[in-house]
C-alpha positions in Angstrom: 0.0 0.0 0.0 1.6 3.6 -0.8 2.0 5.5 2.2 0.3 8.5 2.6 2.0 12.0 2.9 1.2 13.4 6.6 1.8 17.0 5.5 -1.8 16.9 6.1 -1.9 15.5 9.3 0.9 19.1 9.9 -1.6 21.6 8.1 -4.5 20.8 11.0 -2.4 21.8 13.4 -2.1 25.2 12.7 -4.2 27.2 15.1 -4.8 24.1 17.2 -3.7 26.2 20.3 -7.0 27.4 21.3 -9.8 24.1 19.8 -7.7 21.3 21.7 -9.1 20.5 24.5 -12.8 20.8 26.1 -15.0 21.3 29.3 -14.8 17.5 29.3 -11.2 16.4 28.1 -8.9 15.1 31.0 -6.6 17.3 29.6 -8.6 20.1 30.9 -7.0 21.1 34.0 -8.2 22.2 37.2 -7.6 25.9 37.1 -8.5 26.6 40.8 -5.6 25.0 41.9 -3.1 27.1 39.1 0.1 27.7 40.8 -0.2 31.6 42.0 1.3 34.3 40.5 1.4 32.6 37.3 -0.6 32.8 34.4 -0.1 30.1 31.7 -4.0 30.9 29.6 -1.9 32.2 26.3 -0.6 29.2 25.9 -2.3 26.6 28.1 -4.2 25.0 25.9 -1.9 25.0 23.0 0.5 22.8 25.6 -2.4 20.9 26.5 -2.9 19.5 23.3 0.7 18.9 22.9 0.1 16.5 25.4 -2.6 14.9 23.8 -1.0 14.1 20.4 1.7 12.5 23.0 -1.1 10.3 23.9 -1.3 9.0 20.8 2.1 8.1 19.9 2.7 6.2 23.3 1.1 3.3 22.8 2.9 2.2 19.5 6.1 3.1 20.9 5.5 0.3 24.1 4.2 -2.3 21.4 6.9 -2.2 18.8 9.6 -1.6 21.3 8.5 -4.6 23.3 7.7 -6.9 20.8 10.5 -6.8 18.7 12.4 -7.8 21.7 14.1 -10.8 23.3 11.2 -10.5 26.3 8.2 -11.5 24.1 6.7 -13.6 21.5 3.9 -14.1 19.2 1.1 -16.7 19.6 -1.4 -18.9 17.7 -3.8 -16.2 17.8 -1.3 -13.1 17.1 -2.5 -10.8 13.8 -0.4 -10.8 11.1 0.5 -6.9 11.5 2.0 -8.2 15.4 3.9 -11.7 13.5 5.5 -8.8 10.6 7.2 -6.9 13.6 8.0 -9.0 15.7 10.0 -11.0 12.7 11.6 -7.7 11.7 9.8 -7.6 8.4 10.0 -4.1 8.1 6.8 -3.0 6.5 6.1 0.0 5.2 3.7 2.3 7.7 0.6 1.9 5.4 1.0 -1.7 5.5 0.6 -2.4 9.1 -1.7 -1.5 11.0 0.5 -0.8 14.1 3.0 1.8 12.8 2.5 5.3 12.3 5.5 7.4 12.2 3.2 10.3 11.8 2.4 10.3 15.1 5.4 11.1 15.7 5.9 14.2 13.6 2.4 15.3 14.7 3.6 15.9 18.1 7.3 17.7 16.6 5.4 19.7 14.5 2.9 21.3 17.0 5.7 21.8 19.4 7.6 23.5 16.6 4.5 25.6 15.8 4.7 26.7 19.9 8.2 27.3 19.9 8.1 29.6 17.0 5.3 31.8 18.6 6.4 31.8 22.1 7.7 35.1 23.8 10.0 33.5 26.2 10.8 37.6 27.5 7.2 38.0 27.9 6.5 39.4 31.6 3.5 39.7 33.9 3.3 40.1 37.1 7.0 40.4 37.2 7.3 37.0 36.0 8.7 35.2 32.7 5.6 33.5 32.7 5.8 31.5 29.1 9.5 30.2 30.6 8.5 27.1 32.1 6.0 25.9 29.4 9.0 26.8 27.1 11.1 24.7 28.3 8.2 21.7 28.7 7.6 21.6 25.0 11.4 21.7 24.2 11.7 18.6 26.4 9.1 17.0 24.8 10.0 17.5 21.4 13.4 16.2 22.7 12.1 13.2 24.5 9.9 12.1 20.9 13.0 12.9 19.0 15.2 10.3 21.0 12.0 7.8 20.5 12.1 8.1 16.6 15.4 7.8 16.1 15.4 4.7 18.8 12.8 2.9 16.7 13.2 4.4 13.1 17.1 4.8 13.4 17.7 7.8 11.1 14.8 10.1 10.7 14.2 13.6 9.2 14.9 16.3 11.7 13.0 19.5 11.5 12.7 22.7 13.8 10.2 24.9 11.5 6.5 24.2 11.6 5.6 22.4 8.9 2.1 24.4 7.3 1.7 23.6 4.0 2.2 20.9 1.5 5.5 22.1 -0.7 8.0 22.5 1.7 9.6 19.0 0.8 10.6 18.7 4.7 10.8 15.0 4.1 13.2 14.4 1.4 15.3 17.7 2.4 15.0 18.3 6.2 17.0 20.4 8.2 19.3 17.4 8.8 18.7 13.6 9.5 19.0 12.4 12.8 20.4 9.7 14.2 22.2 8.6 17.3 25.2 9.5 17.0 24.7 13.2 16.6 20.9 13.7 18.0 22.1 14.7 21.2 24.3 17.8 19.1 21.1 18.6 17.7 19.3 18.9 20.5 21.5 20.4 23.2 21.1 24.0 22.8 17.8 24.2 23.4 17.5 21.8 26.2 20.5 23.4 27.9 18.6 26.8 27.7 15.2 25.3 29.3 17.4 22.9 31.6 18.1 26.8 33.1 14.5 28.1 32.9 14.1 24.8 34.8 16.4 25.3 37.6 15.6 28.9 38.0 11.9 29.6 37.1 10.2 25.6 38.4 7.7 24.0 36.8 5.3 25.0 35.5 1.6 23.9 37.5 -2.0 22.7 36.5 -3.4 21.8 39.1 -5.1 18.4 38.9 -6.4 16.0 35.7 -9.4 14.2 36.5 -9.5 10.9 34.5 -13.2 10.7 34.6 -12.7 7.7 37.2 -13.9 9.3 39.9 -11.1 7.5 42.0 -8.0 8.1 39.4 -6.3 11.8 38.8 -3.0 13.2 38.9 -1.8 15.9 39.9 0.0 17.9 36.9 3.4 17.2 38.5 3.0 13.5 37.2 2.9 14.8 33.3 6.2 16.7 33.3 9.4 16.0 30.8 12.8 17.0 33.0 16.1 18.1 30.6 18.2 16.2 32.7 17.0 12.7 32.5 16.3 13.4 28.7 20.0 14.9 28.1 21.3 12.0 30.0 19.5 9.1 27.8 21.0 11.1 25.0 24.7 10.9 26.0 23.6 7.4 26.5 22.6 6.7 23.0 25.4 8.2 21.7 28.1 6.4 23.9 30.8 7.2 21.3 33.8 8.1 24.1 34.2 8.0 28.1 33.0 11.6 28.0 29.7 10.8 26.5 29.1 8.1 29.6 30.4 11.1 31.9 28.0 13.2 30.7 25.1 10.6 31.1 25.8 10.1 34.8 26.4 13.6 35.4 22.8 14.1 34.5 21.3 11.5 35.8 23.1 12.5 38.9 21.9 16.5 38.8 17.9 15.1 38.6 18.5 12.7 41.7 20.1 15.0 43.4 17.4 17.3 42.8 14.8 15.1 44.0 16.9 13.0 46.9 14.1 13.0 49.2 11.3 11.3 46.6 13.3 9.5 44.4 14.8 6.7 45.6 14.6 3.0 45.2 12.6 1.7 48.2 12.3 -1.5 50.0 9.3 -2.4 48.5 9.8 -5.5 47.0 8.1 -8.9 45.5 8.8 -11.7 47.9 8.9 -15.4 48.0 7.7 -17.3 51.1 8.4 -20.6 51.5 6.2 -23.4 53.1 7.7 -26.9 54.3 5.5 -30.0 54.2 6.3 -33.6 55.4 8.8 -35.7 54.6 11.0 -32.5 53.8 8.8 -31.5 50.8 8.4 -27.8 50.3 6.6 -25.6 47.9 6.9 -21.4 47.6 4.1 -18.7 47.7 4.6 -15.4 46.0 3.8 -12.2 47.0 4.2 -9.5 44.3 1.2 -7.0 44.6 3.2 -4.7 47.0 6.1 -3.9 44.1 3.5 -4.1 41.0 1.6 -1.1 43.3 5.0 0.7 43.5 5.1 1.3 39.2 1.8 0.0 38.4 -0.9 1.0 41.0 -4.4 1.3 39.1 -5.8 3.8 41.3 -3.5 6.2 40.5 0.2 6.9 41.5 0.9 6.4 45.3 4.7 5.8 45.4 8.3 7.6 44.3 8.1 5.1 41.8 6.8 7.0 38.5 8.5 9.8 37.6 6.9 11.3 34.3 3.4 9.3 32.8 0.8 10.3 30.1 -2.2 9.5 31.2 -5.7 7.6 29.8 -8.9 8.5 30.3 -11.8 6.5 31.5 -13.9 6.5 28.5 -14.1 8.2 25.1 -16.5 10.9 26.6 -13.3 12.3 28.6 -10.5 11.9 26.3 -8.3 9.6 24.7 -8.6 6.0 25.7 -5.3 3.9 26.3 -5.6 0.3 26.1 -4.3 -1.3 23.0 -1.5 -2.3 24.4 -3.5 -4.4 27.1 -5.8 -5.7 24.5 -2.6 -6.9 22.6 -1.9 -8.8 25.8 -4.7 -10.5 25.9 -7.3 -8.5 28.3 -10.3 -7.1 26.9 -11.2 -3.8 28.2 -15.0 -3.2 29.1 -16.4 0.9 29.5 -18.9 2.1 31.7 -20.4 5.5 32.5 -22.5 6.4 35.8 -24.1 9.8 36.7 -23.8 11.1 40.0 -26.4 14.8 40.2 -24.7 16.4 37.3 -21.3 14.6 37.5 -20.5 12.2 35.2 -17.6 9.7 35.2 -16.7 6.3 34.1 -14.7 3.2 34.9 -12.6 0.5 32.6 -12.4 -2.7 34.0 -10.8 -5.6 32.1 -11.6 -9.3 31.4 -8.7 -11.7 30.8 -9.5 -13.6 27.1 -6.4 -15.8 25.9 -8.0 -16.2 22.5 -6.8 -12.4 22.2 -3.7 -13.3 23.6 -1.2 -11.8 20.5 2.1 -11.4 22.8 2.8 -13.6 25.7 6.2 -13.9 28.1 9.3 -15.1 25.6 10.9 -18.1 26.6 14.1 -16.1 27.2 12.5 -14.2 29.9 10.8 -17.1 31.6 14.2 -18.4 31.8 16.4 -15.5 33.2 13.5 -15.1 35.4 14.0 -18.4 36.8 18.0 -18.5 36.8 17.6 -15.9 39.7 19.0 -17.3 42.6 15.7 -15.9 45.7 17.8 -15.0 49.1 15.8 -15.5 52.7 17.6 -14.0 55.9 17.0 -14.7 59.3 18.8 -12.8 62.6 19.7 -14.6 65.6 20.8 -12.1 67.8 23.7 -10.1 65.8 24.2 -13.1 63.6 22.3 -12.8 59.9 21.7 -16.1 58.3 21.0 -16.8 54.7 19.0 -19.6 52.5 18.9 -19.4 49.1 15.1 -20.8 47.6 16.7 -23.7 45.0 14.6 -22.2 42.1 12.4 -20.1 43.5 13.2 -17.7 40.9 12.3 -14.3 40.8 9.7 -12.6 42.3 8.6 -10.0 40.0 7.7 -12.4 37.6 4.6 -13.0 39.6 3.6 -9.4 39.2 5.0 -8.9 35.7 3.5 -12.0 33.8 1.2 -14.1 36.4 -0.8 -17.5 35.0 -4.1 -17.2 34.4 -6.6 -20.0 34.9 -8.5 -20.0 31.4 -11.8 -21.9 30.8 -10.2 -24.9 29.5 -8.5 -25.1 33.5 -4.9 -24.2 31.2 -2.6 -21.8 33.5 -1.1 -19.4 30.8 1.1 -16.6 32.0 -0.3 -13.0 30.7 1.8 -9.7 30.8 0.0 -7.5 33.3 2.2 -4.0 33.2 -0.7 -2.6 31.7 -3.0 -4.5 33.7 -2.3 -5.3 36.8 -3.4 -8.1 39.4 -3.2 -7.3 42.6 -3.8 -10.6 44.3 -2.8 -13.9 43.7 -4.4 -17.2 44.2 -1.9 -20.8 44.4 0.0 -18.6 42.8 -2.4 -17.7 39.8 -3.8 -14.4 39.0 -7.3 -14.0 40.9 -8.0 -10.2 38.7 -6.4 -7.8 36.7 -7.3 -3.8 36.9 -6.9 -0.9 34.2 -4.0 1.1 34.4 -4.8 4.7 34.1 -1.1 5.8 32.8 1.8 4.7 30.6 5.2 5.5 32.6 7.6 6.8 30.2 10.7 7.4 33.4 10.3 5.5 36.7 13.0 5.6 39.4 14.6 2.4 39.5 15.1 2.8 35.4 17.1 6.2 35.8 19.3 4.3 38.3 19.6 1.5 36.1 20.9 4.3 33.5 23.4 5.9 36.0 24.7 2.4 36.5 24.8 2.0 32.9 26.5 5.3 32.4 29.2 4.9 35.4 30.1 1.5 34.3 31.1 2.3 30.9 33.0 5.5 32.7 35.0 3.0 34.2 33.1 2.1 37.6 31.9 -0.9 37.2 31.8 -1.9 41.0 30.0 1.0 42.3 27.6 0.3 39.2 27.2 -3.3 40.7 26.5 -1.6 44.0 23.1 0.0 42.6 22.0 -3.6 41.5 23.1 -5.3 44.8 23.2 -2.9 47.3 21.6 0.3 46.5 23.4 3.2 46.9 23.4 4.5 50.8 24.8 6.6 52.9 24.2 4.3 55.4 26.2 1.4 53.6 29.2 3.1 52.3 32.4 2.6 53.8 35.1 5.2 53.8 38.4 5.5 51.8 41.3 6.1 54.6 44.7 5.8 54.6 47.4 5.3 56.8 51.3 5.1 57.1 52.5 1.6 57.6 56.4 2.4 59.4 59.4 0.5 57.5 61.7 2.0 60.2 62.0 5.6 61.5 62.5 7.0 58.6 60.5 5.3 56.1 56.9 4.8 55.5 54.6 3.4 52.8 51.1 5.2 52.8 48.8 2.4 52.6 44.8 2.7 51.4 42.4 1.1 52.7 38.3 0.8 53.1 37.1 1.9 56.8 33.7 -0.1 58.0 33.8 0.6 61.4 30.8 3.3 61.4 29.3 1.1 58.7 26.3 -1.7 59.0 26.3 -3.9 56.1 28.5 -2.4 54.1 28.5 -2.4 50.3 30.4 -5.6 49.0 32.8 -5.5 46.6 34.0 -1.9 46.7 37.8 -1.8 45.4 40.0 1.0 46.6 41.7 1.3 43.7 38.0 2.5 42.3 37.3 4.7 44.9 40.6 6.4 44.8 39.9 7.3 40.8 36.4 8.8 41.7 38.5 10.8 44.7 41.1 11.9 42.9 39.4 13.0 39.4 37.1 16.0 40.1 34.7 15.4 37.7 33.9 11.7 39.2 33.7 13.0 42.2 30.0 13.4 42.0 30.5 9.5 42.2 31.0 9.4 45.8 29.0 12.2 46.3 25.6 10.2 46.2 26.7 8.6 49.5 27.7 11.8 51.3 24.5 12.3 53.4 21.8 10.2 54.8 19.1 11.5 52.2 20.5 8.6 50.1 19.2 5.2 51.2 18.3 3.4 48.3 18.0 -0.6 47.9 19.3 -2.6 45.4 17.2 -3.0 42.3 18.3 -7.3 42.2 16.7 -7.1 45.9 13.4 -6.2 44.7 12.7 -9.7 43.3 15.2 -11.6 44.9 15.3 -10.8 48.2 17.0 -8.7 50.5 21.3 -7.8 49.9 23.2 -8.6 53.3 27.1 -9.3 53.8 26.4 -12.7 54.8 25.1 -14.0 51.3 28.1 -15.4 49.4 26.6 -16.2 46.0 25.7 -13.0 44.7 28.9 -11.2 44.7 30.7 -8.8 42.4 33.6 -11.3 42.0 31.3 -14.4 41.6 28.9 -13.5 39.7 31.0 -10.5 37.0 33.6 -13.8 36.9 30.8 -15.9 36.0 29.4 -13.6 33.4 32.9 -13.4 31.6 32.8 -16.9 31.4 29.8 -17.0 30.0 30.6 -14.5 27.2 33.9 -16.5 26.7 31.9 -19.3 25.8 29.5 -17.6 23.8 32.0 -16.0 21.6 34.7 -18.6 21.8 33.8 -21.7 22.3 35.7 -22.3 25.2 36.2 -20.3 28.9 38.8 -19.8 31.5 38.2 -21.5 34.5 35.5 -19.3 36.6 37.5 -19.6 40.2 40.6 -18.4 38.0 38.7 -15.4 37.3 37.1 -14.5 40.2 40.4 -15.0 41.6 41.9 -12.2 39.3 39.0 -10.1 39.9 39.7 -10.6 43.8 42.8 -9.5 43.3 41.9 -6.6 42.1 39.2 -5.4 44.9 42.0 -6.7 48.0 45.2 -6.1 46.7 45.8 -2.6 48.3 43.7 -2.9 50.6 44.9 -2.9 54.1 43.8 -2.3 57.6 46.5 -0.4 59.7 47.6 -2.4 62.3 50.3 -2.8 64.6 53.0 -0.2 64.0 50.7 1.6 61.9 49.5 5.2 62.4 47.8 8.1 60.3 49.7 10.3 58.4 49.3 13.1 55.3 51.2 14.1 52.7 53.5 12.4 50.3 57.4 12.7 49.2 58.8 13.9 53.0 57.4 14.6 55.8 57.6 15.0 59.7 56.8 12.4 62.6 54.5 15.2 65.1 56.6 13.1 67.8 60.2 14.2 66.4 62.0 15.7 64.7 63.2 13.0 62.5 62.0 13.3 58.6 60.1 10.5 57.1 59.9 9.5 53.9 56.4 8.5 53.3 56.1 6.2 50.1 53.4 7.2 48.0 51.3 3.9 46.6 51.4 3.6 42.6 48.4 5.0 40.2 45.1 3.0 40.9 44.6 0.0 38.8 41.8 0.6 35.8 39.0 -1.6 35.3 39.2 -3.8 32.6 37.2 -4.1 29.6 36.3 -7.8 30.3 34.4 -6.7 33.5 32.8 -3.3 32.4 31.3 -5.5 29.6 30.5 -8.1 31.8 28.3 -5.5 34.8 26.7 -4.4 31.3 24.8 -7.1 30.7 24.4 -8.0 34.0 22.8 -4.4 33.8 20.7 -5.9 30.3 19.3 -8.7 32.5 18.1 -6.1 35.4 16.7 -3.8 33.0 14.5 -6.8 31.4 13.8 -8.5 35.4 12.8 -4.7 36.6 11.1 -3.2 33.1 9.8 -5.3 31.4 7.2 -4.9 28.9 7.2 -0.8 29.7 8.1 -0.2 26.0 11.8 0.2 26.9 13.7 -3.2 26.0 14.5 -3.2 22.2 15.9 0.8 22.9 17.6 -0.8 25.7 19.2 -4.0 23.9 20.2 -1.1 21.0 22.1 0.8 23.1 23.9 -1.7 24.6 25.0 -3.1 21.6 26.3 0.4 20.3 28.0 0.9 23.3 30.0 -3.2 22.8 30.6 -1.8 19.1 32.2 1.2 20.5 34.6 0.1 22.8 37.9 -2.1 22.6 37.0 -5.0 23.3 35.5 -8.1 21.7 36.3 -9.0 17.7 34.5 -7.5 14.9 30.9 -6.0 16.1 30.6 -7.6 19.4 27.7 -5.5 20.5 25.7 -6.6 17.1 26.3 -10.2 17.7 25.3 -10.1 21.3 21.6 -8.6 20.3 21.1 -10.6 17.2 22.0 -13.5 19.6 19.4 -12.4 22.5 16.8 -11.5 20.4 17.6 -15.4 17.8 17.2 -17.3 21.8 14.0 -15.9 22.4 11.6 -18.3 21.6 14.4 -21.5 22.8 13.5 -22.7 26.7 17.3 -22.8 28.0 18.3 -20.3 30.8 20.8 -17.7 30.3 24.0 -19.2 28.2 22.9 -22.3 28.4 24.2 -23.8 24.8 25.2 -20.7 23.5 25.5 -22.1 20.3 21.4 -22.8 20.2 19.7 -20.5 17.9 17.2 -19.0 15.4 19.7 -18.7 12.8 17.5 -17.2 10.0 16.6 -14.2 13.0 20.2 -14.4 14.0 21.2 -13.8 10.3 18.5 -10.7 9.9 19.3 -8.9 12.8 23.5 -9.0 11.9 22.4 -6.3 9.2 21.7 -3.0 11.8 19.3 -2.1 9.2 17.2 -4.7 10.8 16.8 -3.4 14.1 14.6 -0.4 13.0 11.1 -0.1 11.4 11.2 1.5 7.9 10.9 4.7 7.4 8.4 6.2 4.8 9.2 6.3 1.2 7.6 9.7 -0.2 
């Protein structure tokens, strides 16, 4: 089918600023509660709608980012526009009912229509009052840049409203964007609001009723920060140790920001376990507690989401989001009441596996159940630890439960977009209609910063935000000391004080942690641990229990050895010897690391200095350069990273972005042969469908979907031909 020209779609949009919205849209917002002192209603309206045409974009972005993924696959009763995606067929927008790069472009253009009117000098009340929408729109038209160019890979990139039909924007754009220089198309702008931002706030609406009488959010829910989206655009990139700088840098600025709300909490999916006689046992789950934390469907109650885009309750209130649930298998069902003269409505859903067209991969059942469950118990001072022989993790539970269908068949459903709160012998009693789509959540920035300080050479502290979180509370001190050769010699020796530390984080090196301290610009690095606002846990801990000194198996040395042995294998056939590894890496974290001791005493400087109990100079010994992490391990923690991301996010429209930037970064650095990074993903993505755990026969394949997705063509949908 030709594709259509969506110059038309451009031309309706302007004058759009003042016919968007309506008395009964969601969008509408509640103006009794506008922030005082400033007056948004020149350009309300027109952002409003912005919003809206974000609305419809969203939901295609989650679908083909998710099922072109190694995390789902197609069923017996998919439609052939889901089997043509999925299988990287690349069809042409008209030809599948699913894509619509318009969509896009509609929200681009309407943001480039506001940007081109807006008075960002204009005052009132003594206040730039068009600053802070400013600097909303330019983040959105950012953060929908960054999602065209993650699916379609090099896209037209325009700044001029598009506003009639002979301006030829597709064939000769401004420039075309892609990854490796979006973020240098982008950053003057966001830079400039990124300053609005930190000066002037954010800009306030008050409240948007969904028409569920239960369900609104308050306007700070629907905003687009510079940071996060600057950050994810370093990310992308990840073309030099600077670009991975950058990333955390700005990941680090929003957190810091917001230290008091956005952290990773406790609140995790748990696995009880239940012994029977004769030694028999069998494990309960318990995941409605974390699925509330990122997928509550009364609304958002936790730190968890950061920005979302809301649905409405019913077409009478605004746009209606639930394709993506429908895809999943749950059909949604629309009521409307009348209360006096208010009116609202309620989706509820109904779980139908004949409209099942994505399910759980293979792949992700696996990893899933290759996680190794943790149970602690104190007596007295003493923690013990059990590991739950394949238990598994948690979050599956809340992610993809099983379903009893009518046949008495337990089938596991995804359920981020519809979530079941309870759980019956372990299958799904219910699901509920999720009144929002979460574009950032909490956990996935930190996931990002650990992504972005590993490949900036940290790949232990970037462990420490899977395992341990990153806290104050947990974070031992670098020290040093002067270890006495005689009376005039000294060696100043490093080491890792725990003494004012419970629990501390395992597998800190010094050698790290004296390149964060001594480069300035890492230094924000330590800096997350410098007060007691940061007490976050471990992301791993939310499915698989609780991180504690006293567990053994899930170490950095155990389990980054492992992984290298696993990639070893993968791409050569054969593997070192894991112990020989983790022996190596042990090295590494213990070698100068030393507790002063006998005959030991503080001292500072370096070269020569002076005993304060004579006068006799000492020549203190200054320790050589801190050892480097290796490429082996940073590529290693990165797809220990991959798996958390899939374990944590799953099905949130994130993974095939996620699995692409990971592979650009492999292709970018020195290590592996050839293009390492496209291997590994053509290789995730060819295992999907294959029920073997993590690495297990690596040489076990879908080699015709192996073979398509070498060719980084593939690995986007195809742009328009006009």
């Amino acid at each position: 089918m030709k594709n259509k020209s969506i110059i038309s779609l451009f031309v309706l949009l302007f004058g759009l600023s003042m016919s968007t919205t309506s008395c009964e849209d969601m969008l509408t917002p509640d103006m009794d509660r506008y922030a005082e002192g400033f007056s948004g209603k020149d350009t309300v309206n027109f952002y409003l709608g912005i919003i809206r045409n974000v609305q419809d974009m969203v939901e295609q972005n989650i679908i083909v980012n998710e099922i072109r993924s190694d995390l789902a696959d197609t069923t017996m009763y998919s439609s052939d526009s889901i089997v043509n995606i999925a299988n990287f067929d690349r069809q042409a927008d008209g030809d599948n009912a699913l894509l619509n790069r318009a969509a896009y472009y509609k929200v681009i253009n309407q943001c480039n229509f506001y940007l081109a009117k807006v008075d960002t000098n204009a005052v009132k009340n003594n206040i730039y009052y068009m600053r802070r929408e400013y600097a909303q729109v330019v983040a959105i038209r950012a953060w929908t840049y960054l999602q065209l160019v993650q699916t379609y890979g090099s896209v037209p990139f325009i700044t001029k409203p598009v506003d009639n039909a002979d301006t030829g924007w597709e064939k000769n754009p401004e420039a075309f964007a892609t990854a490796d220089n979006l973020v240098d198309l982008l950053r003057p702008e966001l830079l400039k609001a990124n300053v609005f931002e930190r000066t002037l706030g954010y800009p306030a609406y008050g409240t948007f009723k969904t028409g569920n009488s239960t369900v609104e959010f308050p306007s700070s829910n629907i905003l687009f920060y510079t940071d996060l989206i600057l950050g994810d655009l370093y990310l992308l990139r990840g073309q030099s140790k600077a670009d991975y700088v950058e990333a955390a840098k700005c990941y680090y600025r929003y957190l810091e920001d917001r230290t008091g709300s956005k952290y990773v909490n406790g609140t995790a999916a748990s696995v009880d376990k239940r012994t029977g006689l004769n030694s028999s046992y069998s494990y309960t789950y318990n995941a409605s507690a974390w699925m509330k934390t990122m997928a509550n469907p009364t609304g958002v109650t936790s730190n968890s989401i950061i920005t979302l885009i809301p649905s409405a309750a019913n077409s009478s209130f605004g746009r209606v989001l639930t394709q993506a649930g429908q895809i999943y298998g749950f059909d949604p069902h629309s009521t409307n009441s009348t209360d006096g003269e208010t009116a609202s409505g309620n989706i509820s859903v109904t779980v139908n596996y004949k409209n099942r067209q994505v399910g759980p991969s293979q792949a992700y059942l696996k990893l899933n159940a290759d996680q190794i469950y943790r149970h602690y118990e104190t007596e007295g001072d003493a923690v013990k630890v059990e590991y739950y022989e394949n238990a598994g993790d948690a979050r599956l539970e809340g992610t993809a439960p099983n379903f009893l269908t009518r046949e008495g068949e337990r089938l596991r459903f995804i359920c981020k977009e519809t979530p079941s709160s309870g759980l019956r012998g372990n299958n799904a009693s219910y699901a509920s209609f999720k009144y929002y789509k979460p574009l950032y959540r909490t956990a996935q920035v930190y996931l990002r910063y650990a992504e972005a300080i590993n490949r900036a050479g940290y790949p232990r502290m970037a462990f420490a935000v899977l395992r341990d979180g990153l806290s104050f509370s947990t974070m031992p001190a670098l020290k040093d000391s002067l270890q006495y050769l005689s009376e005039t010699e000294a060696n100043r020796v490093y080491y890792l004080d725990t003494a004012k530390v419970s629990n501390a984080i395992e597998g800190l090196s010094v050698d790290e942690l004296r390149r964060a301290q001594a480069e300035p610009e890492y230094a924000l690095f330590l800096d997350f641990m410098s007060s007691n606002r940061w007490n976050n846990a471990g992301i791993h801990t939310l499915g698989c229990g609780a991180s504690y000194l006293a567990d053994t198996v899930y170490t950095y040395d155990k389990v980054v050895a492992q992984r290298i042995a696993d990639e070893q294998l993968r791409t050569q056939g054969t593997q070192e010897p894991v112990q020989q590894i983790a022996r190596r890496l042990g090295f590494r974290t213990f070698q100068s690391e030393t507790t002063p001791g006998e005959g030991e005493g503080s001292g500072e400087g370096s070269g020569s200095d002076t005993d304060d109990d004579s006068d006799v100079e000492v020549t203190i010994n200054e320790p050589g350069d801190p050892l480097p992490a290796t490429e082996e391990e940073i590529n290693a923690v990165e797809t220990l990273i991959a798996d958390e991301c899939a374990l944590e996010m799953a099905y949130e429209g994130f993974r095939m972005p996620d699995l692409i930037r990971f592979a650009r970064h492999k292709n970018n650095a020195a290590f592996g042969v050839g293009e390492y990074g496209t291997q590994w993903l053509a290789w995730k993505i060819a295992r999907r469908s294959l029920p073997l755990k993590p690495y297990e026969n690596p040489a076990e394949k879908n080699g015709a979907l192996y073979s398509k997705l070498l060719q980084q063509d593939n690995w986007y949908l195809r742009n328009p031909e006009y």
